[in-house]
C-alpha positions as CSV (number, residue, x, y, z in Angstrom):
1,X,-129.4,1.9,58.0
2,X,-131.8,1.6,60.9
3,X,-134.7,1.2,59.4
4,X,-137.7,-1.0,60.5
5,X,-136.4,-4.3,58.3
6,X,-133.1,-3.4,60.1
7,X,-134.3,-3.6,63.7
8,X,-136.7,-6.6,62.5
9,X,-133.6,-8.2,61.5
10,X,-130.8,-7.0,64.2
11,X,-133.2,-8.2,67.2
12,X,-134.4,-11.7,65.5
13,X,-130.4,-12.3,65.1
14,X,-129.7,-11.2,69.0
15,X,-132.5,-13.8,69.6
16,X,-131.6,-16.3,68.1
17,X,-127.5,-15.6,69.5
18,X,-129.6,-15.8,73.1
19,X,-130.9,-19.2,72.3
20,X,-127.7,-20.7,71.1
21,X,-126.4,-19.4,74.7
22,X,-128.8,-21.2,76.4
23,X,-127.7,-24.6,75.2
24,X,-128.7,-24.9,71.8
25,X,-125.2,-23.2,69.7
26,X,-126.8,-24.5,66.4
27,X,-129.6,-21.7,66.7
28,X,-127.2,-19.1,67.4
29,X,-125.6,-19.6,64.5
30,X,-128.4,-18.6,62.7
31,X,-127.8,-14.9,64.0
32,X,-125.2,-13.7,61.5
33,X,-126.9,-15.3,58.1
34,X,-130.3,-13.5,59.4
35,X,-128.3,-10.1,60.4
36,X,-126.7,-10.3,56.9
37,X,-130.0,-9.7,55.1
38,X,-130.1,-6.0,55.6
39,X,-126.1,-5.8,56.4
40,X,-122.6,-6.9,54.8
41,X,-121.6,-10.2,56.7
42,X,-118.9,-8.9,57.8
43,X,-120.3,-5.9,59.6
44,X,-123.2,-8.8,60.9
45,X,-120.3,-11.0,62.2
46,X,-118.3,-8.1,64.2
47,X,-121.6,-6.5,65.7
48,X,-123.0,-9.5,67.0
49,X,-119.4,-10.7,68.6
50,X,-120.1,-8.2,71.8
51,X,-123.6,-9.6,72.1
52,X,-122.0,-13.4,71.8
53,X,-119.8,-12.6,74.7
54,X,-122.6,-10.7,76.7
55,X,-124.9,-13.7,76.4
56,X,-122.1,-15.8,77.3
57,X,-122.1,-14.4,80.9
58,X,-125.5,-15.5,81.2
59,X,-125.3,-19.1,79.9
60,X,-122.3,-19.6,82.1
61,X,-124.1,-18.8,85.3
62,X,-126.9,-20.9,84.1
63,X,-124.9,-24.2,83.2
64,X,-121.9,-24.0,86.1
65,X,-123.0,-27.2,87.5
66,X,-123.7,-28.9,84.1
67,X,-120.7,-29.2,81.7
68,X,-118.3,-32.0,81.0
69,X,-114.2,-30.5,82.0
70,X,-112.6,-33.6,80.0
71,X,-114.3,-32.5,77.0
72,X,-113.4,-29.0,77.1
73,X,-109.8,-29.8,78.3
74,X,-109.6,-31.6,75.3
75,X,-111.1,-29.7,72.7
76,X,-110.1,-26.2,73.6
77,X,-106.3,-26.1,72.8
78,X,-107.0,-26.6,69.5
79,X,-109.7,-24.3,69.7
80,X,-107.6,-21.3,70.8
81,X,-105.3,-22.7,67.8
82,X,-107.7,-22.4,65.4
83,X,-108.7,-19.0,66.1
84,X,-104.7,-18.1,66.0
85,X,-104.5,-19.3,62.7
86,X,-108.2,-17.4,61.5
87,X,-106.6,-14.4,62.1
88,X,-103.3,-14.7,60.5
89,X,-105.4,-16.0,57.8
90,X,-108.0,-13.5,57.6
91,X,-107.2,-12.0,54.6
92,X,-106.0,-15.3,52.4
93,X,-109.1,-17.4,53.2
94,X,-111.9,-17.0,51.3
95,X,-115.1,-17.3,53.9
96,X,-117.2,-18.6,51.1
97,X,-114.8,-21.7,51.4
98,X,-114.8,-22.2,54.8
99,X,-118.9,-21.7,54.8
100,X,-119.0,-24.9,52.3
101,X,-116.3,-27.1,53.9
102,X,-118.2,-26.7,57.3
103,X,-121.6,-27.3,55.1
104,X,-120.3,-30.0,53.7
105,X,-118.8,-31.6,56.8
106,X,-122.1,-31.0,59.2
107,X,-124.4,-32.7,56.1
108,X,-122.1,-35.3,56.0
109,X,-122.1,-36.4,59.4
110,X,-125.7,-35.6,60.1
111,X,-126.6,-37.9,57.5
112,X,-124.3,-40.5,58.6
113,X,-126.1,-40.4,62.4
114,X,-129.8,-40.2,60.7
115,X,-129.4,-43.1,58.5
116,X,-126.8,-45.2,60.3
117,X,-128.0,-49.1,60.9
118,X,-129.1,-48.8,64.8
119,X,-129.4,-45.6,65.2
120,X,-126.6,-43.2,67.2
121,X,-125.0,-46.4,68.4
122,X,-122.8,-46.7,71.9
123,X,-121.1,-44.1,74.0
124,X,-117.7,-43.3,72.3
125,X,-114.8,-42.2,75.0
126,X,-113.9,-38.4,74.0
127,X,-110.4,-39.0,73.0
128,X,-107.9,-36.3,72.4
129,X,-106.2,-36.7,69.0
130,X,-110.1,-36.6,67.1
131,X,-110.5,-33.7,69.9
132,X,-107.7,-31.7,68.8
133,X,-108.3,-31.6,65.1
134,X,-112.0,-30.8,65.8
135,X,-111.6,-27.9,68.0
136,X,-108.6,-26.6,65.8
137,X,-111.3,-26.8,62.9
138,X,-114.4,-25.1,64.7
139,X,-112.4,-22.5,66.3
140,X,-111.0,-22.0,63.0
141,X,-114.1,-21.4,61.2
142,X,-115.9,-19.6,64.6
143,X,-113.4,-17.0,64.0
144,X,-113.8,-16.7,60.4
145,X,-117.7,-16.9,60.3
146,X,-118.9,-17.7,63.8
147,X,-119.9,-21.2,62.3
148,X,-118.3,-23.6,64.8
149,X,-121.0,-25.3,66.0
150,X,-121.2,-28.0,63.6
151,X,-117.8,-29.3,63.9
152,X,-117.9,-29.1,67.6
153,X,-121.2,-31.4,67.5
154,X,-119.6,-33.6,65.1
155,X,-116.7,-34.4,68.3
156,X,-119.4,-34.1,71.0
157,X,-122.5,-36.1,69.4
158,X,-121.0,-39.3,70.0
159,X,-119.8,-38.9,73.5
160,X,-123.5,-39.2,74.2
161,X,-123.5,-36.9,77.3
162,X,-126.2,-35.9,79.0
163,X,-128.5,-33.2,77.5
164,X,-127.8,-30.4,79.9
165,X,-124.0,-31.3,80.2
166,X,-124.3,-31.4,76.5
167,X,-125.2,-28.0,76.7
168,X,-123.2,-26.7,79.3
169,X,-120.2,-27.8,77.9
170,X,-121.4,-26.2,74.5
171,X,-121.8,-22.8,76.3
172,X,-118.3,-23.2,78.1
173,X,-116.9,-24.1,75.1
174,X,-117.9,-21.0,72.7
175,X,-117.6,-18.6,75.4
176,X,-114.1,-19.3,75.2
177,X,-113.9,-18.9,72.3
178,X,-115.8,-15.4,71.9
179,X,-113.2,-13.9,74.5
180,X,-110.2,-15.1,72.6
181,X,-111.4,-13.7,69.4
182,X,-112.1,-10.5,70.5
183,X,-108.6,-9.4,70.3
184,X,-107.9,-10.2,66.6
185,X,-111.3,-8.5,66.2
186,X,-110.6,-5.3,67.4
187,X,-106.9,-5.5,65.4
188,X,-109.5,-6.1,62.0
189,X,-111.0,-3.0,63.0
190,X,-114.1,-4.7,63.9
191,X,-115.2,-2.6,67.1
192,X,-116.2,1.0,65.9
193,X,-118.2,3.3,68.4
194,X,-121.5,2.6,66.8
195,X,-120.8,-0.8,66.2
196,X,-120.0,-1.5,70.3
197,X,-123.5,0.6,70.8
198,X,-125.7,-1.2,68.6
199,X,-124.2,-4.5,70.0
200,X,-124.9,-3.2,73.5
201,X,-128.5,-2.4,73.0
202,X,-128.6,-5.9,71.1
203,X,-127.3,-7.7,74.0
204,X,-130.7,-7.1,76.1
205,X,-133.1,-9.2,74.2
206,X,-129.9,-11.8,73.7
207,X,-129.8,-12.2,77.3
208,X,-133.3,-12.7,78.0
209,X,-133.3,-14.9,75.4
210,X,-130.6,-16.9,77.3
211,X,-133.4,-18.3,79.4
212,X,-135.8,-18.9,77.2
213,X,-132.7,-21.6,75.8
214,X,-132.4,-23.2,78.8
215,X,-135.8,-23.7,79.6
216,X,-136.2,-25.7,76.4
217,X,-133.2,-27.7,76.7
218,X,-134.3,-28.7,80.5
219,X,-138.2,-29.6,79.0
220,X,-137.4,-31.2,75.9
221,X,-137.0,-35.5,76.2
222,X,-133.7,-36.2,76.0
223,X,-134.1,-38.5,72.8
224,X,-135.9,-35.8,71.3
225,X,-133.4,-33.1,71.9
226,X,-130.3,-35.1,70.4
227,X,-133.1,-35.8,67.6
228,X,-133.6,-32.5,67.2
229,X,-130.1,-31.1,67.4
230,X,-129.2,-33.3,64.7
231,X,-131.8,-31.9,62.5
232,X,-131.0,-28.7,62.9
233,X,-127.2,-30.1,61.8
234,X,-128.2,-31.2,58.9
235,X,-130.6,-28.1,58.3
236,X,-128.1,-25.4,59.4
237,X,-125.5,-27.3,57.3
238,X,-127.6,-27.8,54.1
239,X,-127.6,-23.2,54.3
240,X,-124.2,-23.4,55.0
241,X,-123.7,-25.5,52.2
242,X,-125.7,-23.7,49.2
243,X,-124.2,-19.9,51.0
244,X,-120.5,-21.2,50.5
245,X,-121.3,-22.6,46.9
246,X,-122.9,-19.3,45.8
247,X,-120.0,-17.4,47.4
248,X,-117.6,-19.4,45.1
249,X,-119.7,-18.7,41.9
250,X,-120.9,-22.3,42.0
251,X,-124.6,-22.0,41.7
């Protein structure tokens, strides 16, 4: 197994997992899909879990000043929900159906906020019904495929915060999450000693790569980082998408 394409491919994922800790989670969900080319998704998702929470320690310290405690009030009941009802669902719930719902739902909105008259439009208040249903759905489909970022950007987009509170709150957010998952994880059987080894060594380069997150999140324009962010929505969702579709025999 740990052959050159392996380590190519286990250490691009840890990167990328490092960059979506330091304020960009739409890159770090790009760690499991690029894992899974030399690996079983599965295997992928429960490896890189320990390297999700490791990171987490690092964005954390980076973003304690800078993260929005409404928002996450709001949105992380549901959250813990969601995961609740990933694992009792673990083995009805096909994850080829989740990964096309949350496709279909991040290309949706992401169009809708490209080609929307007037651009992103005014502020919205982050109320807590739309809160609730959004961070029962992406801490739903975070446990299941750690693919929550797009439904958490479709609740948090609007709100129009600030980009580094944007972030923070990101970073809070899924860090939560991670710990709470890591229970049902280990019942799945998840954790093996090699497993928890090979996430330990991938944690290193995931942690440096923390930095390397913020830094670009603290230098980008703030128009240009929402701009971006929405592109890699639409991007990250279009994959999504077309993975879910072939999982289901569709294409």
């Amino acid at each position: 197994m740990e052959t050159p394409e392996f380590w190519t491919a286990a250490v691009v994922a840890a990167i990328c997992v490092g960059i979506g800790k330091g304020g960009i989670p739409l890159v770090g969900m790009l760690g499991v899909p690029v894992f899974a080319l030399v690996i079983s998704p599965v295997v992928a998702a429960g490896i890189l879990l320990p390297v999700f929470v490791i990171s987490d320690m690092f964005g954390l310290w980076a973003y304690r000043h800078a993260l929005d405690r409404r928002v996450l009030a709001i949105l992380l009941p549901g959250a813990v929900v969601g995961v609740a009802f990933g694992w009792a669902t673990a083995h009805v719930v096909p994850e080829a159906a989740v990964t096309a719902l949350v496709g279909g739902i991040g290309v949706s909105f992401a169009l809708y906020t490209l080609l929307r008259p007037g651009g992103a439009g005014a502020a919205r208040p982050a109320r807590v019904g739309p809160g609730l249903f959004w961070g029962t759905l992406a801490g739903f489909t975070s446990f299941v495929s750690h693919s929550g970022a797009p439904l958490y950007q479709i609740y948090t987009l609007p709100l129009r915060l600030e980009k580094t509170v944007f972030a923070g709150t990101a970073t809070v957010f899924f860090a939560v999450i991670n710990v709470v998952k890591l229970l049902p994880y280990w019942q799945l059987g998840q954790f093996s000693p090699g497993n928890l080894k090979l996430a330990f060594v991938l944690a290193v380069p995931a942690a440096m790569a923390v930095f390397a997150g913020v830094a670009l999140v603290r230098r980008l324009p703030e128009r240009l980082f929402f701009r971006l962010v929405v592109w890699a929505l639409l991007l990250v969702s279009l994959k999504l998408l077309r993975d879910g579709a072939a999982g289901l025999g569709l294409i």
